[in-house]
C-alpha positions in Angstrom: -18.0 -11.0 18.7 -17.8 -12.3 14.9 -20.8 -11.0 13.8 -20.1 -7.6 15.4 -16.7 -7.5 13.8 -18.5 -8.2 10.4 -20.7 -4.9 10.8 -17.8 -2.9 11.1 -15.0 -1.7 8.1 -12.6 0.3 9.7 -9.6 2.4 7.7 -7.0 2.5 10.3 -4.6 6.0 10.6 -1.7 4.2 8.9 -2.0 2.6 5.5 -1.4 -1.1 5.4 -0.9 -2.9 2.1 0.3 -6.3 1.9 2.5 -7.5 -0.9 0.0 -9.1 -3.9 -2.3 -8.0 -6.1 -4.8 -4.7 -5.7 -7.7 -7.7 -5.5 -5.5 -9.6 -2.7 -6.0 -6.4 -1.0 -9.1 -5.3 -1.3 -10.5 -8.9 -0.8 -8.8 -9.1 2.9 -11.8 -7.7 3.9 -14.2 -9.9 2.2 -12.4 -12.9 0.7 -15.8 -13.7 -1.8 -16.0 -10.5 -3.0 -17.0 -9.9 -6.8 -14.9 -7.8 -9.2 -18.8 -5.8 -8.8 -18.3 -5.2 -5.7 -14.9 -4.3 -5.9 -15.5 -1.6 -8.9 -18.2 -0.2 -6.5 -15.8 0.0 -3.3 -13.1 1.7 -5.2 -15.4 3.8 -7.4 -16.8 5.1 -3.8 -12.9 5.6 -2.7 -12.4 7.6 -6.1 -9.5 5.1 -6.6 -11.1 3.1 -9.6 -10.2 5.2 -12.8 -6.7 4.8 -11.7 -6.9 0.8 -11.7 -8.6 0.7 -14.6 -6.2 2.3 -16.5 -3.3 0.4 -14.7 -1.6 -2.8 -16.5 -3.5 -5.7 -15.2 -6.2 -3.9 -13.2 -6.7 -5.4 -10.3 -4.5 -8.2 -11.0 -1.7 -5.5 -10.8 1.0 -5.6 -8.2 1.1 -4.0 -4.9 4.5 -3.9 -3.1 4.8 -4.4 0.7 3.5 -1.7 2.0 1.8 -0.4 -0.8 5.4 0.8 -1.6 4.4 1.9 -5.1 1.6 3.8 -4.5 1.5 7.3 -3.5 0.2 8.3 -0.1 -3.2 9.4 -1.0 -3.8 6.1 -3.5 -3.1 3.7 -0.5 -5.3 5.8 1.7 -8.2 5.2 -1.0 -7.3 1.4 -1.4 -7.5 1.0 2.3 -11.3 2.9 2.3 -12.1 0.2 -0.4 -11.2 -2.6 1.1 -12.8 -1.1 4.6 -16.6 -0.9 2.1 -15.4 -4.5 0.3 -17.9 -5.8 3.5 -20.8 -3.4 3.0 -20.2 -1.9 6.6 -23.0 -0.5 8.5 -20.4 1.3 10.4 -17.2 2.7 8.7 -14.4 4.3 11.1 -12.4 6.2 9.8 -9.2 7.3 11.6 -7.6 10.2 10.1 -7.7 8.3 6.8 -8.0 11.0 4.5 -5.6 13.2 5.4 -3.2 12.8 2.0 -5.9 13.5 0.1 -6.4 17.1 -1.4 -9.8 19.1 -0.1 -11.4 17.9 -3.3 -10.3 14.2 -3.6 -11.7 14.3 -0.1 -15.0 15.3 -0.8 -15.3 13.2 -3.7 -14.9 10.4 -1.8 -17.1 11.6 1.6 -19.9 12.1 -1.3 -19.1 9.3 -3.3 -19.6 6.7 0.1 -22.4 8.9 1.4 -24.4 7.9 -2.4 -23.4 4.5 -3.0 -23.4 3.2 1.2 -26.4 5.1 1.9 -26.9 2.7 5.1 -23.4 3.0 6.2 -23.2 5.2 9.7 -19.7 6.8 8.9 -17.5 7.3 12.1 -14.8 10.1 11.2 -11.9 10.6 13.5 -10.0 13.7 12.4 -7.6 16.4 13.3 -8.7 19.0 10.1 -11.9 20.8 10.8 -12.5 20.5 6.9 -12.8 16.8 7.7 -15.4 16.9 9.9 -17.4 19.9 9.3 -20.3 18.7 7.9 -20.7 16.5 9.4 -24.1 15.5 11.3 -22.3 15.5 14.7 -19.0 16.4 16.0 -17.5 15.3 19.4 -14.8 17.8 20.5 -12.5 15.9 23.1 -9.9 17.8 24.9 -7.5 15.6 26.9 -10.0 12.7 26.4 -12.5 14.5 27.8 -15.7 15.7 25.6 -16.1 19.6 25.9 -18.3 20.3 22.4 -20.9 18.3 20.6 -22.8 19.5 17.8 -23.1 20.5 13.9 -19.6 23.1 12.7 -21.8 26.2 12.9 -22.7 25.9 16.4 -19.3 24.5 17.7 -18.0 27.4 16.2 -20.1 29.5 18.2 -20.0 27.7 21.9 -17.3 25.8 22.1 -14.0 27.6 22.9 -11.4 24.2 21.7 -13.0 24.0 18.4 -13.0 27.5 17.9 -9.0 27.5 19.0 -8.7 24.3 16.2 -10.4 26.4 13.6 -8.6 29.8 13.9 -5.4 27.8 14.0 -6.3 25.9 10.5 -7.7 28.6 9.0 -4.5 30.9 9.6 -2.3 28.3 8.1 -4.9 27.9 5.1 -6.2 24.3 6.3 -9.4 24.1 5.6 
């Protein structure tokens, strides 16, 4: 069970920072990590300009909860500490949803480049998170009822199609 646990980095739905330092947190999820290896995991979570140009870097404070962080900063911390282990799975549970559409796809493209090895596993409610992805699992009531690429969901699978029309009406995706 320990070494499967070490293939896997997971960003959970809710944000957890601890109180500490940005390196306390990203380094709970590899305790030897390198400042290298932490500029790559948050330059992959587009979080790493910001900490650079922070007062102390990654020596500056977090407060519990990540209380001084805005939603979408803790959500990218969180990524980077999840790719701190070099995953060869990363889950990721709804853990972009405070990011804009284009912080979003800078990050999908930004782990897709540097973790080329890493099988990404997204779990999401927006379409836009998901759509190009290389397989989508559409699960009604826990039950799967579509699998396959956005463009063919879209045209044979009547719960994804329900999900989209509903997003795109309300301009969310």
């Amino acid at each position: 069970m320990k070494y499967l646990r070490t293939l896997f980095g997971f960003v959970p739905q809710k944000n957890l920072l601890f109180s500490g330092t940005i390196a306390d947190n990203l380094k709970l999820g590899n305790e030897f990590g390198t400042v290298d290896q932490m500029i790559e995991s948050t330059e992959a979570a587009s979080i790493y300009g910001y900490i650079r140009d922070l007062k102390g870097g990654f020596d500056a404070p977090v407060q519990q909860g990540g209380a001084n962080f805005s939603g979408g900063q803790r959500q990218r911390l969180c990524i980077a500490r999840a790719l701190m282990i070099s995953p060869h799975y990363l889950v990721m549970d709804d853990s972009t949803s405070a990011l804009d559409a284009a912080t979003e796809a800078q990050v999908k493209e930004s782990v897709a480049e540097r973790f080329k090895d890493t099988t990404v596993i997204s779990i999401a409610q927006k379409i836009s998170s998901v759509a190009d992805s290389d397989k989508i699992v559409v699960l009604d009531e826990g039950r799967i009822v579509g699998l396959g690429k956005h463009d063919d969901l879209l045209n044979s699978c009547g719960v994804y199609q329900e999900i989209y029309n509903s997003q795109m009406q309300k301009g969310g995706e």
